[in-house]
C-alpha positions in Angstrom: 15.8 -29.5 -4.2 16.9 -32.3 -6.5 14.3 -31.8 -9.0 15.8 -28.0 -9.7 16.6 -26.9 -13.2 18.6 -24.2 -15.0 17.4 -21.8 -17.0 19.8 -23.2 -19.4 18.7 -26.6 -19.4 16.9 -28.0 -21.8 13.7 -28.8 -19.4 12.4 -25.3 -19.4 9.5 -24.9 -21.2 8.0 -21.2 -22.2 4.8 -21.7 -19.7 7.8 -21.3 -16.3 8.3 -17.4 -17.8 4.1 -16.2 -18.2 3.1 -14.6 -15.5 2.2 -15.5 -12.4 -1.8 -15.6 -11.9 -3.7 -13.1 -10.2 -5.5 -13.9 -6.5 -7.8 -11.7 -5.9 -7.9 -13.3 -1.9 -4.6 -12.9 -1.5 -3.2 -9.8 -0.2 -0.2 -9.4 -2.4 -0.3 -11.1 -6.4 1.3 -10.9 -9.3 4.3 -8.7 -8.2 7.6 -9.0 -8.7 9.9 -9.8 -5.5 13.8 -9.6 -5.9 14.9 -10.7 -2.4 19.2 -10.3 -1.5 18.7 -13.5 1.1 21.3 -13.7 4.1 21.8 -16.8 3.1 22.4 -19.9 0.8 19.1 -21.6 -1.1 21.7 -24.8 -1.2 23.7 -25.7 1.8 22.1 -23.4 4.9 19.1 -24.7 6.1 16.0 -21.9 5.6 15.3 -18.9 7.1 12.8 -16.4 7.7 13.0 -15.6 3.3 13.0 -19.1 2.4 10.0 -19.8 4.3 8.1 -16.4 3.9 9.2 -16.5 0.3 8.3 -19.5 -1.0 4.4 -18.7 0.3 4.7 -15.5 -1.8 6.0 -17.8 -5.1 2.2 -19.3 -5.0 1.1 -15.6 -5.9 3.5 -13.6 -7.2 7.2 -14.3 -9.2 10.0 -14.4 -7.0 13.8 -14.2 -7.4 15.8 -15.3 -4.7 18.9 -14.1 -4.6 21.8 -16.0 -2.8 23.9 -14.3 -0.1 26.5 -12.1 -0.8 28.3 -12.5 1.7 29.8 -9.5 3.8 33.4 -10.9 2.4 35.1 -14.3 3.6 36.9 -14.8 6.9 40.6 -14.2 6.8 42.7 -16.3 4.7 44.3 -17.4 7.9 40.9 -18.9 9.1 40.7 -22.7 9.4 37.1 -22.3 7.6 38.6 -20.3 4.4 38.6 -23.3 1.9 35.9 -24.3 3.0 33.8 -22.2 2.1 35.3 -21.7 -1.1 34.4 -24.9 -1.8 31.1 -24.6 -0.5 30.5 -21.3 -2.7 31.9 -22.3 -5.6 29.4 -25.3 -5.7 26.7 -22.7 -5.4 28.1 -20.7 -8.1 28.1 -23.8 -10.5 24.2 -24.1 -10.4 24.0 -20.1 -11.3 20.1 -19.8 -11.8 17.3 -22.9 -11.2 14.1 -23.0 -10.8 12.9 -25.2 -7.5 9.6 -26.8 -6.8 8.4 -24.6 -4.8 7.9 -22.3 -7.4 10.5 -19.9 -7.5 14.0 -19.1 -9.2 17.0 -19.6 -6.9 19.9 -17.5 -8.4 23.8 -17.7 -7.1 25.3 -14.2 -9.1 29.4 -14.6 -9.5 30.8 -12.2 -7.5 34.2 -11.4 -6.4 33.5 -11.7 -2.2 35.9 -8.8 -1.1 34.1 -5.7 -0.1 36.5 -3.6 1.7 38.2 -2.5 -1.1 36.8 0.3 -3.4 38.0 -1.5 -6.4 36.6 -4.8 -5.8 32.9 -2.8 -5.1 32.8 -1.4 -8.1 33.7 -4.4 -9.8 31.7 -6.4 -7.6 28.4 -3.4 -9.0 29.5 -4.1 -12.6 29.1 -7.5 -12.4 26.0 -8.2 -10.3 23.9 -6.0 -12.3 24.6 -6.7 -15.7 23.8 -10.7 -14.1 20.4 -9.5 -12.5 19.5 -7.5 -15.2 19.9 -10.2 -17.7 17.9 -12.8 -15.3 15.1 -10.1 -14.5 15.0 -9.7 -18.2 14.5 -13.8 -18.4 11.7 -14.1 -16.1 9.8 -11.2 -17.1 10.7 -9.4 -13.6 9.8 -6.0 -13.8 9.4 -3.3 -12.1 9.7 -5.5 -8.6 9.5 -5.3 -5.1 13.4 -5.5 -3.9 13.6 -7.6 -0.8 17.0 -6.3 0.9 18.6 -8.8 3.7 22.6 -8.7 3.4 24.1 -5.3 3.6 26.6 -5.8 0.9 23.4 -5.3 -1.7 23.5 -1.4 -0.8 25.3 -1.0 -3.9 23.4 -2.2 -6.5 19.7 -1.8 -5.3 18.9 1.1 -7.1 19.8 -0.1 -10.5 17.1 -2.0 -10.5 14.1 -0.4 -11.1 12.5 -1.2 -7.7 8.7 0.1 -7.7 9.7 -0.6 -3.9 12.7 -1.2 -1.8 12.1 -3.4 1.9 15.4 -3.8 4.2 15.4 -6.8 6.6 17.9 -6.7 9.8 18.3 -10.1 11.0 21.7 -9.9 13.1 23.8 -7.4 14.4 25.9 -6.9 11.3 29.2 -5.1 12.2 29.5 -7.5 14.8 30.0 -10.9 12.6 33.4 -12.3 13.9 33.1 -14.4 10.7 33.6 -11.6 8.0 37.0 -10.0 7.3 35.2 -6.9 6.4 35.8 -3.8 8.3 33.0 -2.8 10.6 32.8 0.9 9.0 32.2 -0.2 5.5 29.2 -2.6 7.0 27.7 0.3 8.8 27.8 2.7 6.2 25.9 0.1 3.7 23.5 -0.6 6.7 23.1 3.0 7.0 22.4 4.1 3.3 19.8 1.4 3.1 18.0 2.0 6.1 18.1 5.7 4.9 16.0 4.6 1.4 13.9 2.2 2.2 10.7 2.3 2.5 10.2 -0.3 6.0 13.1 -1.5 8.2 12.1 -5.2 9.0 13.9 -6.7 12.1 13.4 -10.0 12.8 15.2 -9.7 16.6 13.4 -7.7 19.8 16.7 -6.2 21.0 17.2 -5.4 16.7 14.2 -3.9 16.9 13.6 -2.3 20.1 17.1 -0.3 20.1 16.5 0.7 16.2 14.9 4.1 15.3 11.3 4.2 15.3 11.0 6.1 12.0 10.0 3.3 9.8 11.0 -0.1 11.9 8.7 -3.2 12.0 8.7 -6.2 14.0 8.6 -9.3 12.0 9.2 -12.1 14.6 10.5 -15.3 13.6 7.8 -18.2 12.9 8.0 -21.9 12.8 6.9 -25.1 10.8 5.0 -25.9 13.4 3.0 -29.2 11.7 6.3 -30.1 10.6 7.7 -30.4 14.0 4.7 -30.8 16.5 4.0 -34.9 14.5 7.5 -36.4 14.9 7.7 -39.9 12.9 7.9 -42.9 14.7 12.0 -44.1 14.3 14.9 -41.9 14.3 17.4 -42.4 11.6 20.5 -44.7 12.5 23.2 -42.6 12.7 21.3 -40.8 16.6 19.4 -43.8 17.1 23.0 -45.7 18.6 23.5 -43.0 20.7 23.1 -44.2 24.5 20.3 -41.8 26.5 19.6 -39.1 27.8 20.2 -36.4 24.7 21.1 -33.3 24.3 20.6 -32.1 20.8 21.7 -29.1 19.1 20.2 -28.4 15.6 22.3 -26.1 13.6 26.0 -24.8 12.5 28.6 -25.2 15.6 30.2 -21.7 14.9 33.6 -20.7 16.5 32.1 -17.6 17.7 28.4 -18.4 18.6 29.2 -21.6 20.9 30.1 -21.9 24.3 33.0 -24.5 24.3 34.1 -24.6 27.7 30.6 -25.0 29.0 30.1 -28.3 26.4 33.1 -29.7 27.4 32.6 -29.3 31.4 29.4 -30.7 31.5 30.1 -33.5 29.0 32.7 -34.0 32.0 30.6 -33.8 35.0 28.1 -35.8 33.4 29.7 -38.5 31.2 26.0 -40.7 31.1 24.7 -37.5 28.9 25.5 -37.4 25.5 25.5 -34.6 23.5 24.3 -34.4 19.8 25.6 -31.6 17.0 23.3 -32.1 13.6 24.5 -29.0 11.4 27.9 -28.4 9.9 30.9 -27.4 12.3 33.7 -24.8 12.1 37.3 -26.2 11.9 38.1 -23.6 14.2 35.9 -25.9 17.1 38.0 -28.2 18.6 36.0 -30.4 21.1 35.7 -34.4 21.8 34.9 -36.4 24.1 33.3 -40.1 24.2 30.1 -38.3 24.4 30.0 -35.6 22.1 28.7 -36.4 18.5 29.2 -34.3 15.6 26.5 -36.1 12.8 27.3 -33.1 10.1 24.1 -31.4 8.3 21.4 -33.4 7.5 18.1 -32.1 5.5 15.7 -29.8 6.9 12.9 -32.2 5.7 14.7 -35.0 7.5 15.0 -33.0 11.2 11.7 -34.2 12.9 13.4 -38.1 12.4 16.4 -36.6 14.1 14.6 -34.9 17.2 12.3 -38.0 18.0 15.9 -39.1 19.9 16.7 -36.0 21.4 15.7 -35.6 24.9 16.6 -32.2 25.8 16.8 -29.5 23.4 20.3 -27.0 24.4 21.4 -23.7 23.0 24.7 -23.5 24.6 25.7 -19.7 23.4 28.5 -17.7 23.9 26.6 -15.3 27.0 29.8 -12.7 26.2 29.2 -12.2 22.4 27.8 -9.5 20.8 26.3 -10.9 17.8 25.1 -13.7 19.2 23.0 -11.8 22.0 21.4 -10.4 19.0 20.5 -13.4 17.8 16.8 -14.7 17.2 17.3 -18.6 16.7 14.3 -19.8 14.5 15.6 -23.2 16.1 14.2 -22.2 19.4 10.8 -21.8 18.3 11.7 -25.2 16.6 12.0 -27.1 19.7 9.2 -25.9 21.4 7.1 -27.2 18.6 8.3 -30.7 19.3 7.3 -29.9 23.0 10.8 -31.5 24.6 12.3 -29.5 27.4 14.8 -26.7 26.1 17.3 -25.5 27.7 19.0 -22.2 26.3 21.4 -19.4 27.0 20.0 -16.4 27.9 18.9 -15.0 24.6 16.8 -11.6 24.7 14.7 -12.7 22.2 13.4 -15.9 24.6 13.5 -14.6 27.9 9.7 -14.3 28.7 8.9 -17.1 26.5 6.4 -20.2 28.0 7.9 -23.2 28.2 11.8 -22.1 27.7 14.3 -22.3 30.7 17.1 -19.8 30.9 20.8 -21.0 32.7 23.0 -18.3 33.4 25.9 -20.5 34.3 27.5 -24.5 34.0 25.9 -25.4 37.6 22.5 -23.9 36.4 22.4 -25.7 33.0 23.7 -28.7 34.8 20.4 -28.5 37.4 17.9 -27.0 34.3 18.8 -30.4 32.3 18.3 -33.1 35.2 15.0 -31.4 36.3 13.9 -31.5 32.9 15.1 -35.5 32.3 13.3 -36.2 35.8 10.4 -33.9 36.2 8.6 -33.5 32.8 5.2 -33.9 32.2 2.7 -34.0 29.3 1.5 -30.5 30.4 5.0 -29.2 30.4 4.8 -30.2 26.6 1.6 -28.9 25.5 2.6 -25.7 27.3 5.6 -25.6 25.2 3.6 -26.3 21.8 0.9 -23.9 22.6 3.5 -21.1 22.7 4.2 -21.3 19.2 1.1 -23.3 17.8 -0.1 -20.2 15.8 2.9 -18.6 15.2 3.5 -20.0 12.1 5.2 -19.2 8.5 1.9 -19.2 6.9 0.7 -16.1 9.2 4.1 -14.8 8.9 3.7 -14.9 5.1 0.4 -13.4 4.4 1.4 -10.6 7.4 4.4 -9.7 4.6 2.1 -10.0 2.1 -0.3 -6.9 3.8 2.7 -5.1 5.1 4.1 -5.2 1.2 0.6 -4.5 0.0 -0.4 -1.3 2.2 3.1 0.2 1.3 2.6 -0.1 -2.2 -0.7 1.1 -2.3 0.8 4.3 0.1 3.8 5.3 -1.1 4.7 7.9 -3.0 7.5 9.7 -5.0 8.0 11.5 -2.0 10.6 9.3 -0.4 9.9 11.7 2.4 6.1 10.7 2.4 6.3 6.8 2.5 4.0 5.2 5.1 6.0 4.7 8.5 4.7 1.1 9.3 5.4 -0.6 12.5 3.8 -3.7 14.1 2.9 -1.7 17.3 1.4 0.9 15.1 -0.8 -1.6 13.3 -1.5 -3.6 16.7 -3.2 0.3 17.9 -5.0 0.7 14.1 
């Protein structure tokens, strides 16, 4: 990420604005993709775009467009300035360019949503920004890649030669957003109503959602990246007395389980417990055994889970958004092959290798069997169960999905090619 430049800067040369080749072998090329990402290139670590996108870049030219955000949480929140800061430092690289070929763009935006002033403001802005970078990088006519509700206003003011909406949480149930739950419904509406595919990238998104144009697209994992952990762990986890347990990820107010962290970090002082990710003011937890090591680089992870022995998902079992939730993190730890322990998550509870608790006792028992009883078979069982389910099949499975819609649709909105993974499984 380092080694990204701004359009502005002087190090881009006219050759970063031809067009992208064409590859005849590869199912979608030399398209443009405008993608509304969920999330922040900079400071979250990737998701399902990020990795499926940055396959595409190799083929096509692709604009990823940073979140915005379903509004900030109330001024009253502990996190508030904090992620001001956080997004202000996003705004102040604006539009690069990273080595994995594609442009990583953070529009200025005013993040309040609820009010029908700030919207239209908040339309104003955004498109006379994308229409200015689209006109930069030769983007025309392009696929528009739709994750984050809050784009529902501006999508078709772009020219979209196709419009793809991705549902990867149960929106109008994020504690974190100020936002009312009516004006995130009625922008998840109006998009599901015009696009083309409805993505979801949950089973309990997916299965409750209407069949009319939903597809399936499960999460998928690094797997080499994660299946060959280096030798030494870095020094910060490698002073940590053992046994382990590791959590990889942000320690969100309303997606952990407190009280369960802190009871068993009672009952069981010789365990320690490991937090790699960034951590919500609003979580207020310590104990001599609880370790909070802040967010480290995705690239630098596998160094971090070589010391890990057990791999937890302590959830909130009581919260809606989270029992939505698909956790690419889950498939993460499965790939290392060490024992995982999680809450029970819909989207894992017939999973190989994966072992549910329901309660403290249960976690407490799940752990110490796994510390005492695991065996090399245990692992391989665990790895097989993602070992082909990786973001290069996800990738070229977006890249046929994308492909077979474009070459079906038609001004008919009413006539666009209902696509769903089942369907295709029956084809």
């Amino acid at each position: 990420m380092n080694s990204a430049h701004s359009v502005l800067g002087t190090g881009t040369t006219e050759s970063e604005f031809a067009a992208v080749p064409q590859s005849p072998a590869y199912p979608l090329s030399g398209e443009s993709i405008v993608c509304f990402a969920g999330e922040d290139w900079w400071y979250h670590h990737p998701h399902s775009k990020n990795h499926i996108l940055k396959r595409l870049a190799g083929h096509n030219r692709v604009l990823f467009v940073n979140s915005i955000s379903m509004g900030l949480p109330s001024i009253s929140s502990p996190d508030f300035f904090q992620k001001i800061r956080r997004k202000l430092r996003s705004y102040l690289r604006w539009l690069r360019k990273v080595p994995e070929g594609l442009w990583v763009m953070t529009p200025i935006n005013v993040p309040l949503y609820g009010s029908p002033v700030a919207r239209a403001l908040n339309r104003l802005l955004l498109i006379a920004q994308l229409r200015l970078v689209m006109l930069l990088l030769n983007l025309r006519n392009p696929i528009v890649w739709v994750a984050m509700p809050t784009a529902a206003d501006i999508v078709s003011s772009l020219g979209a030669k196709l419009l793809v909406y991705q549902v990867s949480d149960k929106y109008d149930f994020n504690e974190d957003s100020a936002l009312s739950r009516d004006v995130i419904r009625d922008m998840d509406a109006r998009l599901k109503q015009h696009a083309a595919v409805v993505m979801y990238s949950g089973r309990k998104l997916y299965e409750e959602a209407e069949p009319r144009h939903r597809y399936f697209l499960e999460q998928a994992v690094d797997y080499e990246r994660f299946a060959n952990l280096p030798l030494e762990a870095p020094p910060d986890i490698a002073v940590i007395p053992r046994p382990v347990l590791g959590y990889v990820g942000g320690v969100d107010w309303y997606t952990m389980d407190v009280p369960l962290i802190e009871q068993v970090a009672r009952l069981r002082p010789d365990w320690h417990w490991v937090f790699i990710g960034s951590k919500s003011n609003v979580v207020q937890v310590s104990a001599p055994n609880i370790h909070f090591l802040g967010p480290k680089p995705y690239s630098e992870l596998p160094r971090y889970y070589r010391h890990i022995d057990v791999c937890v998902l302590p959830w909130n079992q009581h919260n809606v958004f989270t029992s939505y939730g698909s956790a690419i993190k889950v498939k993460e730890y499965l790939a290392t092959g060490k024992p995982v322990v999680i809450s029970p998550l819909y989207e894992y509870l017939n999973m190989p290798g994966v072992k549910i608790y329901r309660s403290i006792d249960e976690f407490i028992a799940l752990v110490a069997e796994a510390l005492a009883c695991d065996t090399p078979s245990d692992r391989q069982l665990r790895q097989e169960a993602v070992q082909h389910c990786t973001w290069d099949v996800r990738a070229r499975e977006v890249a046929n999905l994308f492909r077979r819609l474009l070459d079906g649709q038609s001004t008919d909105k009413a006539s666009s090619p209902l696509i769903s993974r089942a369907h295709m499984k029956g084809a």
